[in-house]
PQR file of N, CA, C, O and H, with PARSE charges and radii, in Angstrom:
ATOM      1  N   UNK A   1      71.873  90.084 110.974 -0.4000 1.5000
ATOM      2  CA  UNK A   1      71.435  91.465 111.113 -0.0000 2.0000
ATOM      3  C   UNK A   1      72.632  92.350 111.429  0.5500 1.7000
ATOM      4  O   UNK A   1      73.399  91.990 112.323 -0.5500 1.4000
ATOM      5  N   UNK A   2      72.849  93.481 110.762 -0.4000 1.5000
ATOM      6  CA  UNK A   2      73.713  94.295 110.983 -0.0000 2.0000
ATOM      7  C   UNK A   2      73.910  95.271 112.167  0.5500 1.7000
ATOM      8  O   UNK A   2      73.487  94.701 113.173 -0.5500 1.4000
ATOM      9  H   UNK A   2      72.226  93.773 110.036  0.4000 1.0000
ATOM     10  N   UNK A   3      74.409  96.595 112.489 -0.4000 1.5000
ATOM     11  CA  UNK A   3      74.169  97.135 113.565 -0.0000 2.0000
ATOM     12  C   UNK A   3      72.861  98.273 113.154  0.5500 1.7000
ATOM     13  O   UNK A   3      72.402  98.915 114.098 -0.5500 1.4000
ATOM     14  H   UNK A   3      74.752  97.058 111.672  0.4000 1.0000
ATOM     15  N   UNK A   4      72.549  98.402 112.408 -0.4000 1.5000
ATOM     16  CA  UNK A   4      71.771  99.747 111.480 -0.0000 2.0000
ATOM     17  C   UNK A   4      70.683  99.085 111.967  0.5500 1.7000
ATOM     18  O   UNK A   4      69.870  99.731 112.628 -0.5500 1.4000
ATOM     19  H   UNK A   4      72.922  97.881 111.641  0.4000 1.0000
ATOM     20  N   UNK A   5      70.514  97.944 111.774 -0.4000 1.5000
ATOM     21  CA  UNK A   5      68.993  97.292 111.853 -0.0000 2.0000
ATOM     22  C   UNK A   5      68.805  96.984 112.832  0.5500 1.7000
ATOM     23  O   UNK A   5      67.619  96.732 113.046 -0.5500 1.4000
ATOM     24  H   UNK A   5      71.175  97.419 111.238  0.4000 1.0000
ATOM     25  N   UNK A   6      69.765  96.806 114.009 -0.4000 1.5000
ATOM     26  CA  UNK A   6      69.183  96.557 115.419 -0.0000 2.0000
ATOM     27  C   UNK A   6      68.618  97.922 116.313  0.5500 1.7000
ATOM     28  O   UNK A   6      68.087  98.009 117.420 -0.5500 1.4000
ATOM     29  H   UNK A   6      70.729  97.011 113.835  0.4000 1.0000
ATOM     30  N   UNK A   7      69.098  99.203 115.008 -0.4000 1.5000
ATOM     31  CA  UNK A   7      68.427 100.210 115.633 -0.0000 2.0000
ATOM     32  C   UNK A   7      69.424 100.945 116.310  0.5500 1.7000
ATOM     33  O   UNK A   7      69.003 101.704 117.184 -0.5500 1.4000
ATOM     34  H   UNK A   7      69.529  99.133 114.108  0.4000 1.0000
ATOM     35  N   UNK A   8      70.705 100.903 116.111 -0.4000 1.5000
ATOM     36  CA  UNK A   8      71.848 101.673 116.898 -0.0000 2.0000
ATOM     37  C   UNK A   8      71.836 103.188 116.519  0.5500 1.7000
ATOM     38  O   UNK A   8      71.263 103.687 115.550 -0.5500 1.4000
ATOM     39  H   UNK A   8      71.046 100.286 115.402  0.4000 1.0000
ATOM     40  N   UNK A   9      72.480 103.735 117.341 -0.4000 1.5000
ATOM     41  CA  UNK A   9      72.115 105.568 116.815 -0.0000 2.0000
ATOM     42  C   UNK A   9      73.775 106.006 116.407  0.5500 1.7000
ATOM     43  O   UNK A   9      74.646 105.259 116.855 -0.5500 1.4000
ATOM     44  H   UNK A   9      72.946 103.329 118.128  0.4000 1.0000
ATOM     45  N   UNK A  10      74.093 106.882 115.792 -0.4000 1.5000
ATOM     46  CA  UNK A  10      75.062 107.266 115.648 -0.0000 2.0000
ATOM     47  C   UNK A  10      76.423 107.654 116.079  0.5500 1.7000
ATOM     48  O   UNK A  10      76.494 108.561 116.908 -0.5500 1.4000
ATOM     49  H   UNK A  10      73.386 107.489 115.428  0.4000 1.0000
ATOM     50  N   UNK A  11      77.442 107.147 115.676 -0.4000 1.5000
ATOM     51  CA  UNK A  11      78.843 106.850 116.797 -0.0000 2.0000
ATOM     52  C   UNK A  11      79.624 107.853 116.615  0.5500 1.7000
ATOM     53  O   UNK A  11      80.801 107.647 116.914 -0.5500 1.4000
ATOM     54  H   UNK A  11      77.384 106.410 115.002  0.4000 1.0000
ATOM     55  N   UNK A  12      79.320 109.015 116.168 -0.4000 1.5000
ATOM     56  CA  UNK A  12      79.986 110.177 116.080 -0.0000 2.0000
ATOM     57  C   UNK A  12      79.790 111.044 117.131  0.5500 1.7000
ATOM     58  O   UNK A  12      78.826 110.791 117.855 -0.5500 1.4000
ATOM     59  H   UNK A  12      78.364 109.182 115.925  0.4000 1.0000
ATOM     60  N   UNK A  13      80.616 112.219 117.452 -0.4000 1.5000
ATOM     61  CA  UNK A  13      80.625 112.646 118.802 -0.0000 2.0000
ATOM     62  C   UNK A  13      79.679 113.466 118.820  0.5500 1.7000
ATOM     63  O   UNK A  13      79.336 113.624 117.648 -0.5500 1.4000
ATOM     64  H   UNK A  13      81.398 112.425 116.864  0.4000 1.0000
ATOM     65  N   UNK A  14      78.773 114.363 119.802 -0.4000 1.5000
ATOM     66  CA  UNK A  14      77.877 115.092 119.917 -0.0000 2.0000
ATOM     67  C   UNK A  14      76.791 114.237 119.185  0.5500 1.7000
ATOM     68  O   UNK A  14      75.745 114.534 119.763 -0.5500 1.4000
ATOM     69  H   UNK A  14      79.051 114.235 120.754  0.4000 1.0000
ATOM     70  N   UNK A  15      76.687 113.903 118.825 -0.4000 1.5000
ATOM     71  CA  UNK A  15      75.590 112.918 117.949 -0.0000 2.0000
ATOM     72  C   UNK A  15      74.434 111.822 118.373  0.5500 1.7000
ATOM     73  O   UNK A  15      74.961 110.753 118.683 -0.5500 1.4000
ATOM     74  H   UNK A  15      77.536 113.662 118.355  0.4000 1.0000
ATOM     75  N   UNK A  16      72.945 111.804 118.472 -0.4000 1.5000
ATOM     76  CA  UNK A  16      72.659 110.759 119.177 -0.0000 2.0000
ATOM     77  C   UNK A  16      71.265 110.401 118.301  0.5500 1.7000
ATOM     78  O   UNK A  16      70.331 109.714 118.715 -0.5500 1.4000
ATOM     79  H   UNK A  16      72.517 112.672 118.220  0.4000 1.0000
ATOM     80  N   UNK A  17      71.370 111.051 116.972 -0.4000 1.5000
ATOM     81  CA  UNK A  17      70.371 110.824 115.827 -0.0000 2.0000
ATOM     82  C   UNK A  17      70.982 108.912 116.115  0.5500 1.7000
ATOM     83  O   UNK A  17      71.887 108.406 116.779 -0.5500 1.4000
ATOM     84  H   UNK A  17      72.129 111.609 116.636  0.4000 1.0000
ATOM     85  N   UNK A  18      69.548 108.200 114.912 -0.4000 1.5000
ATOM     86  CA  UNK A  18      69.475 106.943 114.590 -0.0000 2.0000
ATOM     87  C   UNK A  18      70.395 106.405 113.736  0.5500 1.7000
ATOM     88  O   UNK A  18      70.373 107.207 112.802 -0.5500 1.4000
ATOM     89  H   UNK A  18      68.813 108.611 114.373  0.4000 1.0000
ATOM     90  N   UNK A  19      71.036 105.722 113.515 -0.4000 1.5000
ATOM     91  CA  UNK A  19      72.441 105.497 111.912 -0.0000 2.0000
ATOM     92  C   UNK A  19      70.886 105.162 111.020  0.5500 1.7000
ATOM     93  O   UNK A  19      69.682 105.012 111.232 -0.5500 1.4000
ATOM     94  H   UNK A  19      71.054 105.071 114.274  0.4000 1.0000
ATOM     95  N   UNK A  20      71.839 105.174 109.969 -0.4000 1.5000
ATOM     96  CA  UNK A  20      71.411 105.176 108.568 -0.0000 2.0000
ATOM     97  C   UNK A  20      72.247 104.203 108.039  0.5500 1.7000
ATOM     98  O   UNK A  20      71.736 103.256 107.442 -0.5500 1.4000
ATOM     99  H   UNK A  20      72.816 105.296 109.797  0.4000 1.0000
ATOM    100  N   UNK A  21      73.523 104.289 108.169 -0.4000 1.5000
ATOM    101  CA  UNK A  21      74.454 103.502 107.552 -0.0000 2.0000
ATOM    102  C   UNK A  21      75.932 103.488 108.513  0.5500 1.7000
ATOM    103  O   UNK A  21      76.353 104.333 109.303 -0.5500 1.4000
ATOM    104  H   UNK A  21      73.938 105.058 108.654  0.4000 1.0000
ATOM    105  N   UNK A  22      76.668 101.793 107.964 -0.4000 1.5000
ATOM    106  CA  UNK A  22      77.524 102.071 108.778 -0.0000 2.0000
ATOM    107  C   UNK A  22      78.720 101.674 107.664  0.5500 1.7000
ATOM    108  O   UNK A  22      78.656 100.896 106.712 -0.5500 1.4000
ATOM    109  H   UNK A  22      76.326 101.107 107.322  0.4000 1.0000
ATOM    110  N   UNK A  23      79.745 102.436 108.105 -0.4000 1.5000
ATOM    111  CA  UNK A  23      80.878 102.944 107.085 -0.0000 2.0000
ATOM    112  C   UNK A  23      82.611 102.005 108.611  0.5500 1.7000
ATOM    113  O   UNK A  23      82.791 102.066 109.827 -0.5500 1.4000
ATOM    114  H   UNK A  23      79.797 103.067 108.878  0.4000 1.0000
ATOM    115  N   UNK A  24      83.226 101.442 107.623 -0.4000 1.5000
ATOM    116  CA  UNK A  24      84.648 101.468 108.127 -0.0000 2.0000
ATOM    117  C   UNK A  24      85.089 102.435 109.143  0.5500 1.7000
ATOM    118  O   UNK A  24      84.980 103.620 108.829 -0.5500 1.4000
ATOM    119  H   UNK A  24      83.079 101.392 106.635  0.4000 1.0000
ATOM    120  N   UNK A  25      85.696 102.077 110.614 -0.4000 1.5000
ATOM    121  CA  UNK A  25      85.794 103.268 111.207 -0.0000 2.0000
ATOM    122  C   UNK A  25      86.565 104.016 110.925  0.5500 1.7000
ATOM    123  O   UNK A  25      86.454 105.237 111.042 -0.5500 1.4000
ATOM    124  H   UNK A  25      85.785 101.114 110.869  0.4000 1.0000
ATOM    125  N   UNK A  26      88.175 102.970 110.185 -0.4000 1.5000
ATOM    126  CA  UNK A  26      89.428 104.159 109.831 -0.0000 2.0000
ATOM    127  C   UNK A  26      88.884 105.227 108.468  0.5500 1.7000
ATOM    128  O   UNK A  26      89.316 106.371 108.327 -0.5500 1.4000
ATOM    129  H   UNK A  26      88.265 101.979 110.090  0.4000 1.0000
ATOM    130  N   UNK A  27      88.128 104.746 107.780 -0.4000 1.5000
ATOM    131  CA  UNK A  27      87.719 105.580 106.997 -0.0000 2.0000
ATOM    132  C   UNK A  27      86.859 106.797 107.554  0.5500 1.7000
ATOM    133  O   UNK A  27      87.276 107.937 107.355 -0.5500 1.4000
ATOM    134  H   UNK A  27      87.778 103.817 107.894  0.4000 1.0000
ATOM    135  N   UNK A  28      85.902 106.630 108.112 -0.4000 1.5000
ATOM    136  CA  UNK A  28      85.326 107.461 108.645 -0.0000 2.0000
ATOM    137  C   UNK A  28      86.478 108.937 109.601  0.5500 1.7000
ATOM    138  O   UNK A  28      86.269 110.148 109.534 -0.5500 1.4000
ATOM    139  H   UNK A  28      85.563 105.703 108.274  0.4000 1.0000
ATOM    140  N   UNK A  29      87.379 108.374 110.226 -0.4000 1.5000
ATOM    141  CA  UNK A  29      87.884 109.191 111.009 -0.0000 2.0000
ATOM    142  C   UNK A  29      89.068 110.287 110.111  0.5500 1.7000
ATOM    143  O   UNK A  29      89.497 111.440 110.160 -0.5500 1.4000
ATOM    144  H   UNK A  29      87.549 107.390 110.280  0.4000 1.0000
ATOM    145  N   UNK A  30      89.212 109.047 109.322 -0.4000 1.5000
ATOM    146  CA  UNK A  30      90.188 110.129 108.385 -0.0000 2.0000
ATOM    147  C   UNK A  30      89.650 110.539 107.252  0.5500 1.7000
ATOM    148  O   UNK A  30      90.095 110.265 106.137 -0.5500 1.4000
ATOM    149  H   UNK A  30      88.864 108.111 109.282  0.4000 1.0000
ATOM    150  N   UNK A  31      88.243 111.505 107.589 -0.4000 1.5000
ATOM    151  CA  UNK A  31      87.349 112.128 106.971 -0.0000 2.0000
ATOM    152  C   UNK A  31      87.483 113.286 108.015  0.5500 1.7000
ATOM    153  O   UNK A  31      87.261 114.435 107.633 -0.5500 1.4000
ATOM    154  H   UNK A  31      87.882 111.727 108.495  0.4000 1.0000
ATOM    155  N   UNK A  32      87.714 113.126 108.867 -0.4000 1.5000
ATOM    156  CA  UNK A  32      88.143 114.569 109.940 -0.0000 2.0000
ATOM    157  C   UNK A  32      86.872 113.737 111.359  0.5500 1.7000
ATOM    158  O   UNK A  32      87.085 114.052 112.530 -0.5500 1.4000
ATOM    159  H   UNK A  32      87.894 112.192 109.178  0.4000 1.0000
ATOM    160  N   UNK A  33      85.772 112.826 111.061 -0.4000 1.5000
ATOM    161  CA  UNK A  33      84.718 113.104 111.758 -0.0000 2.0000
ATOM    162  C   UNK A  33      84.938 112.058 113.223  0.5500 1.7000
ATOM    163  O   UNK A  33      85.404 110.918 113.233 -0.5500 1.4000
ATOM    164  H   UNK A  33      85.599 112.570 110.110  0.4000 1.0000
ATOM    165  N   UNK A  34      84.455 112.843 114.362 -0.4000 1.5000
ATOM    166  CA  UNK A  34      85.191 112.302 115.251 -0.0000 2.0000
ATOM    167  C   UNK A  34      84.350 111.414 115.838  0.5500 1.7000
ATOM    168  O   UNK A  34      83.156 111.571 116.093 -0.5500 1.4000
ATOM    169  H   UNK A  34      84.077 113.769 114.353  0.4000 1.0000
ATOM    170  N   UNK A  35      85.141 110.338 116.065 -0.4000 1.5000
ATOM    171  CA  UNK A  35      83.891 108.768 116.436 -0.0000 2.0000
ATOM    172  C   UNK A  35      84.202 108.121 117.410  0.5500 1.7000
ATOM    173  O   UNK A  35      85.294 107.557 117.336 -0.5500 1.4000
ATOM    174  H   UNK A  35      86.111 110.210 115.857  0.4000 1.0000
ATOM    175  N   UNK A  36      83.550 107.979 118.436 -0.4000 1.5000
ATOM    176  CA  UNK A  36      82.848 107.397 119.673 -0.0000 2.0000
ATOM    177  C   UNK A  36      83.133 105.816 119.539  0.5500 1.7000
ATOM    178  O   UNK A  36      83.413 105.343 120.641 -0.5500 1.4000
ATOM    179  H   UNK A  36      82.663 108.437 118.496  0.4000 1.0000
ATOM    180  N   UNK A  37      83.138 105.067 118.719 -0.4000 1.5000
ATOM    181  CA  UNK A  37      83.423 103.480 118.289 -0.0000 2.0000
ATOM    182  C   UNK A  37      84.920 103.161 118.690  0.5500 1.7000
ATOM    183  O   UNK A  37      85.746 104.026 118.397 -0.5500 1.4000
ATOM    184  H   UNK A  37      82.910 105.451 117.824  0.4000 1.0000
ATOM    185  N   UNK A  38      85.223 102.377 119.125 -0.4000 1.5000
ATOM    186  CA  UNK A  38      86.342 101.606 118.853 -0.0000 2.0000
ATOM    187  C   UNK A  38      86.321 100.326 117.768  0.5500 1.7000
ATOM    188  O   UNK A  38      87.255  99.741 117.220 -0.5500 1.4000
ATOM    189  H   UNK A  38      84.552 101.675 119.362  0.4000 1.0000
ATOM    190  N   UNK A  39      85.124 100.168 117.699 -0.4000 1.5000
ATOM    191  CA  UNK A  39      85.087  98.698 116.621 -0.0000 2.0000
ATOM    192  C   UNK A  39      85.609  99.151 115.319  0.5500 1.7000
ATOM    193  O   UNK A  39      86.013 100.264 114.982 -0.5500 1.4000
ATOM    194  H   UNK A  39      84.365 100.643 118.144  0.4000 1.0000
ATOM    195  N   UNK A  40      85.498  97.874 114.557 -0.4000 1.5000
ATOM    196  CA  UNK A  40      85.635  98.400 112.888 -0.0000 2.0000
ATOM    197  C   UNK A  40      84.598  98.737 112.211  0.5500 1.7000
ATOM    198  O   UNK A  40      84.871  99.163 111.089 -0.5500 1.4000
ATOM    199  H   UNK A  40      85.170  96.970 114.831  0.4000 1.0000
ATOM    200  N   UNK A  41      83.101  98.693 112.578 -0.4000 1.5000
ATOM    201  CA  UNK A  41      82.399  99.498 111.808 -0.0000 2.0000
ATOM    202  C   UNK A  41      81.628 100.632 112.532  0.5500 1.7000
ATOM    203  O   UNK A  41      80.905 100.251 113.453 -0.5500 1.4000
ATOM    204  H   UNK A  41      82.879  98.347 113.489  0.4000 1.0000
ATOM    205  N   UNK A  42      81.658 101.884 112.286 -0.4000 1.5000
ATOM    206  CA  UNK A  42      80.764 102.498 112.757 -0.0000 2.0000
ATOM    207  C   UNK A  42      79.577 103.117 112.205  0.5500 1.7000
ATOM    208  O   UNK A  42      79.623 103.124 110.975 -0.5500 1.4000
ATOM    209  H   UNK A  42      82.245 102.193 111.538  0.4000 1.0000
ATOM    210  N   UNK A  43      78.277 103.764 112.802 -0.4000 1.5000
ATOM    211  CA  UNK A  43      76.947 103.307 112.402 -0.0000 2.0000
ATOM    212  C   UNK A  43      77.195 105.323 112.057  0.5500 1.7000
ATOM    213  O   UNK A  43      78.069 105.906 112.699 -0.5500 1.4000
ATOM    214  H   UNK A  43      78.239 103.759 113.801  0.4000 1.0000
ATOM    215  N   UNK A  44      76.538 105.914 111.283 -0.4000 1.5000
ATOM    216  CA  UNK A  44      76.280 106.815 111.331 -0.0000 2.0000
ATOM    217  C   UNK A  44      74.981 107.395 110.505  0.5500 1.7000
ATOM    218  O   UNK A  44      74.517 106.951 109.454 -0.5500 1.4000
ATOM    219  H   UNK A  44      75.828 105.440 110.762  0.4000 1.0000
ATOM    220  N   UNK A  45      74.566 108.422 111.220 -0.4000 1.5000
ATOM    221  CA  UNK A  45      72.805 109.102 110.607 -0.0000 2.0000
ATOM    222  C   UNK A  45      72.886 109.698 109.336  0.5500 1.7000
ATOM    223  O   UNK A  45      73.969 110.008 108.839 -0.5500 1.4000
ATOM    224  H   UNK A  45      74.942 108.782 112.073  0.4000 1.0000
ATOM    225  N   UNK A  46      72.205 109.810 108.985 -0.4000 1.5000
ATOM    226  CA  UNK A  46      71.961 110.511 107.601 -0.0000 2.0000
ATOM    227  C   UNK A  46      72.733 111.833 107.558  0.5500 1.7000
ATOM    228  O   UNK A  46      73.561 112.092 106.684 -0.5500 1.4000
ATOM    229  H   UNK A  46      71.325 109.558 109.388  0.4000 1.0000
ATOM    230  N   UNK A  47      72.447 112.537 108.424 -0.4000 1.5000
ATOM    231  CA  UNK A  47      73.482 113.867 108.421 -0.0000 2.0000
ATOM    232  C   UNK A  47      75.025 114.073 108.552  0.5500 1.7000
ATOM    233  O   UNK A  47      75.719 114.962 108.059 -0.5500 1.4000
ATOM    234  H   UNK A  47      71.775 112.327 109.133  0.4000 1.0000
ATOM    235  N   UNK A  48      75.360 113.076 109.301 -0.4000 1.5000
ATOM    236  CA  UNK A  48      76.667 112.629 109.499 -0.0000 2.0000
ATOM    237  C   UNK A  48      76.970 111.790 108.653  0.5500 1.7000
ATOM    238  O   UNK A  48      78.195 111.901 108.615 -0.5500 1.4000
ATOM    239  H   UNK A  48      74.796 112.354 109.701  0.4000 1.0000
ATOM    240  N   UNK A  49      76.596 110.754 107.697 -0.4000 1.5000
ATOM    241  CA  UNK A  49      76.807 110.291 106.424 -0.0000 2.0000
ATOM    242  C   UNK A  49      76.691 111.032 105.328  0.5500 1.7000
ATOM    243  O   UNK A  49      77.177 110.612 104.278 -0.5500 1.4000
ATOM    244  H   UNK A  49      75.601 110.664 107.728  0.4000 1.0000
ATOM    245  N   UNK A  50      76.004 112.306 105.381 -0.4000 1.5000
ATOM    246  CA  UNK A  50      76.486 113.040 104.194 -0.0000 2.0000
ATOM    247  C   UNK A  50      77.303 113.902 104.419  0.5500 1.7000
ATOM    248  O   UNK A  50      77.704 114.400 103.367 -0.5500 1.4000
ATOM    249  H   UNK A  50      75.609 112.647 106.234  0.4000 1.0000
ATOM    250  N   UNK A  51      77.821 114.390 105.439 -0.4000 1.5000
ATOM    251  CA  UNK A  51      79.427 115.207 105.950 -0.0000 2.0000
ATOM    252  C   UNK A  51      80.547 114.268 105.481  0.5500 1.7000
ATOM    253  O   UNK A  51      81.638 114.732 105.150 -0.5500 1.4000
ATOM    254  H   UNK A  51      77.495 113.985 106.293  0.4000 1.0000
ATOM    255  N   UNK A  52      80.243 112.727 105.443 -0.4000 1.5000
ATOM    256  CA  UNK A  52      81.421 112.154 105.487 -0.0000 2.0000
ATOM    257  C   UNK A  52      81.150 111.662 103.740  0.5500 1.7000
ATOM    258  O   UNK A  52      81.860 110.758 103.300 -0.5500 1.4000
ATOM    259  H   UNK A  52      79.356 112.350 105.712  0.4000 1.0000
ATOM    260  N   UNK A  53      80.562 112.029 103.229 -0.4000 1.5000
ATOM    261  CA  UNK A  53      80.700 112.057 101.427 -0.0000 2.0000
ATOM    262  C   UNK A  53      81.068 113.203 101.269  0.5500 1.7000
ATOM    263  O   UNK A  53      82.223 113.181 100.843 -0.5500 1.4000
ATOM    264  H   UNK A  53      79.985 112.764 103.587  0.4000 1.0000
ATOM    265  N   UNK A  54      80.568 114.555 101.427 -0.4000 1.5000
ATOM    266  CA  UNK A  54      81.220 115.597 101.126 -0.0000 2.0000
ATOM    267  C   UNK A  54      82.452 115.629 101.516  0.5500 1.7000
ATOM    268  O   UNK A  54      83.074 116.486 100.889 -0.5500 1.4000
ATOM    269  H   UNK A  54      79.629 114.572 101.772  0.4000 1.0000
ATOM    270  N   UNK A  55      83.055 115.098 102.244 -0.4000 1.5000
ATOM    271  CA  UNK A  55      84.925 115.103 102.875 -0.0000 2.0000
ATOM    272  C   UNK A  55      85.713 114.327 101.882  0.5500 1.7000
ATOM    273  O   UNK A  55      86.833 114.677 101.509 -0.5500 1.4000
ATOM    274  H   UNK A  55      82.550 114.402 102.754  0.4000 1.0000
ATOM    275  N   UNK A  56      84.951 113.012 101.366 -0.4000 1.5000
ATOM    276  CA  UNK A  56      85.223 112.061 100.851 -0.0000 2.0000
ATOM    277  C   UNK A  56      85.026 111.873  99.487  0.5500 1.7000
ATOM    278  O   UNK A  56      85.465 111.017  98.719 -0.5500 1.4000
ATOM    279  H   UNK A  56      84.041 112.728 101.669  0.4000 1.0000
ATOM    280  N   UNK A  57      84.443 112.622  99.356 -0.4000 1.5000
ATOM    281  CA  UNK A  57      83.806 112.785  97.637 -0.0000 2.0000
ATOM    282  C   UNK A  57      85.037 112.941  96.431  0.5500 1.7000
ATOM    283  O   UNK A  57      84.963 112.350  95.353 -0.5500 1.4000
ATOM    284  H   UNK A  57      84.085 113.317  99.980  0.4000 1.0000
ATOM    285  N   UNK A  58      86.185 113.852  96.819 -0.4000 1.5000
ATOM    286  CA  UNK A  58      87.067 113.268  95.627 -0.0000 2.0000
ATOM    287  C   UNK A  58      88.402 112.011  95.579  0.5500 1.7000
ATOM    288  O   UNK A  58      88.965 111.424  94.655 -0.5500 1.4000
ATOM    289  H   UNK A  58      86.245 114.332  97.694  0.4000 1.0000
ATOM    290  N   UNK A  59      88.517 111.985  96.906 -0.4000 1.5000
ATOM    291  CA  UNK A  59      88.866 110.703  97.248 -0.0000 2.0000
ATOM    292  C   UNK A  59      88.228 109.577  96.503  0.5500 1.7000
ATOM    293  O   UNK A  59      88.896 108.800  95.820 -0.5500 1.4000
ATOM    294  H   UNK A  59      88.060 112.462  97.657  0.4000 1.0000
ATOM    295  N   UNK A  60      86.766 109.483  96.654 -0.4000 1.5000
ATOM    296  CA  UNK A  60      86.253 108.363  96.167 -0.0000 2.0000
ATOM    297  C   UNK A  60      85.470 108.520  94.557  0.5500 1.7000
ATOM    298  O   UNK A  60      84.941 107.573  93.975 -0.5500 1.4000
ATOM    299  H   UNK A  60      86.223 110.114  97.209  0.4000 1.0000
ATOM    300  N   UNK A  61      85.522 109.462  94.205 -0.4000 1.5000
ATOM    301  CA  UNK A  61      85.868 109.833  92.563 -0.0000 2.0000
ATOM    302  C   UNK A  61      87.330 108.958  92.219  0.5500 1.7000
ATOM    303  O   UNK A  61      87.462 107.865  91.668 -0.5500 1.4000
ATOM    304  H   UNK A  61      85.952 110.231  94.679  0.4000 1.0000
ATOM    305  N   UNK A  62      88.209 109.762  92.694 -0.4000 1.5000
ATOM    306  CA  UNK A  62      89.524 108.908  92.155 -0.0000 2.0000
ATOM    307  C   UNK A  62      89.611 107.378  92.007  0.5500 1.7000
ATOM    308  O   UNK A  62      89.847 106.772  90.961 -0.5500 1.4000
ATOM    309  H   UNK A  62      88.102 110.650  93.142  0.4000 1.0000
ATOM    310  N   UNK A  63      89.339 106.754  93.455 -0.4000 1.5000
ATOM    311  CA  UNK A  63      89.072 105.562  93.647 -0.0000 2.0000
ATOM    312  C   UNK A  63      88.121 105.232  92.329  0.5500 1.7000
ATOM    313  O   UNK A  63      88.580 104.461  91.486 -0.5500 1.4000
ATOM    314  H   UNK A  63      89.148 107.246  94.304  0.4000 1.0000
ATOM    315  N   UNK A  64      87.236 105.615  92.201 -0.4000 1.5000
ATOM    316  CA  UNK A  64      86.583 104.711  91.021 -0.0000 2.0000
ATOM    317  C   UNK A  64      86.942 105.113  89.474  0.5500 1.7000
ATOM    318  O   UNK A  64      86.235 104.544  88.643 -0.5500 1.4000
ATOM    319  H   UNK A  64      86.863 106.241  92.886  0.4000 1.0000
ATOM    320  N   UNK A  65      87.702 105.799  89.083 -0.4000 1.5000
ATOM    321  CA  UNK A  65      88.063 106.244  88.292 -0.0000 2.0000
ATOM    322  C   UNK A  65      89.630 105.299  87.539  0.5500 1.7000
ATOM    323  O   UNK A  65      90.111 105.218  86.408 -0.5500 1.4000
ATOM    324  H   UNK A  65      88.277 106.261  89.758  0.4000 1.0000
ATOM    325  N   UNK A  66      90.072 104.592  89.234 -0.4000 1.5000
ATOM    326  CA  UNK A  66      91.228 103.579  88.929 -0.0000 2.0000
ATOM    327  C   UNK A  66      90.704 102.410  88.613  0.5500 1.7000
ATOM    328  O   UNK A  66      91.470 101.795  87.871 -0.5500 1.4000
ATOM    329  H   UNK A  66      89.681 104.658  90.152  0.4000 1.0000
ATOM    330  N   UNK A  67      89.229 101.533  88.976 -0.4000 1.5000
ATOM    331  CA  UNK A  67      89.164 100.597  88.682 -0.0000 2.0000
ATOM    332  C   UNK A  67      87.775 100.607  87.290  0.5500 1.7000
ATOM    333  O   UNK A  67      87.220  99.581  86.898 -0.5500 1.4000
ATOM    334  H   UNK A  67      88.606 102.032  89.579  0.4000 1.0000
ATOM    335  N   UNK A  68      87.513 101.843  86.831 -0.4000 1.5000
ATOM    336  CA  UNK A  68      86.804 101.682  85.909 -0.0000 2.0000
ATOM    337  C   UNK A  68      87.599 101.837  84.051  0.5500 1.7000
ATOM    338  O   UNK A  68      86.936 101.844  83.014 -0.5500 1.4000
ATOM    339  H   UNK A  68      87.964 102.677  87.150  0.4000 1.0000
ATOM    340  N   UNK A  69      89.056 101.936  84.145 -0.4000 1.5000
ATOM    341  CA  UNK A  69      90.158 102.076  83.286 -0.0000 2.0000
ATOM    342  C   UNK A  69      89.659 100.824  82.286  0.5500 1.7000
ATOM    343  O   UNK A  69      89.768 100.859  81.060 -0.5500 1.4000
ATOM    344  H   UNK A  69      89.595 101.931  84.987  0.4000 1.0000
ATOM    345  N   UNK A  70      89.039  99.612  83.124 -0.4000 1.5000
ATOM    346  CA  UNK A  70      88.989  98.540  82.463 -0.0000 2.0000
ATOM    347  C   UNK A  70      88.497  97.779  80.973  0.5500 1.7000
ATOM    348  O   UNK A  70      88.694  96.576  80.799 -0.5500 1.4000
ATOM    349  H   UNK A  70      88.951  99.584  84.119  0.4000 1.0000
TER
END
């Protein structure tokens, strides 16, 4: 069982919604969003997972754009 499913709430600051999903922490932070975790994964809510696609969104265009060349 992961941390999402044991029901953890969101590791971002001001934040105390339920996660939704949990994302890499260095990724997450160097999205600008500021996180409460020290571990390597942190859990974040639906609202705070879509702040951190909109930050991330052409970053991770590019990224798939290098391994779909194939």
């Amino acid at each position: 069982m992961g941390i999402v499913s044991k029901g953890s709430t969101c590791d971002v600051e001001d934040c105390e919604e339920v996660a939704v999903r949990s994302l890499n922490t260095k990724k997450v932070e160097d999205a600008g969003l500021r996180v409460n975790s020290s571990g390597k994964k942190t859990a974040l809510c639906k609202k705070c997972y879509k702040e951190w696609k909109k930050a991330t969104k052409e970053d991770r265009s590019l990224e798939r754009a290098r391994y779909d060349r194939g």
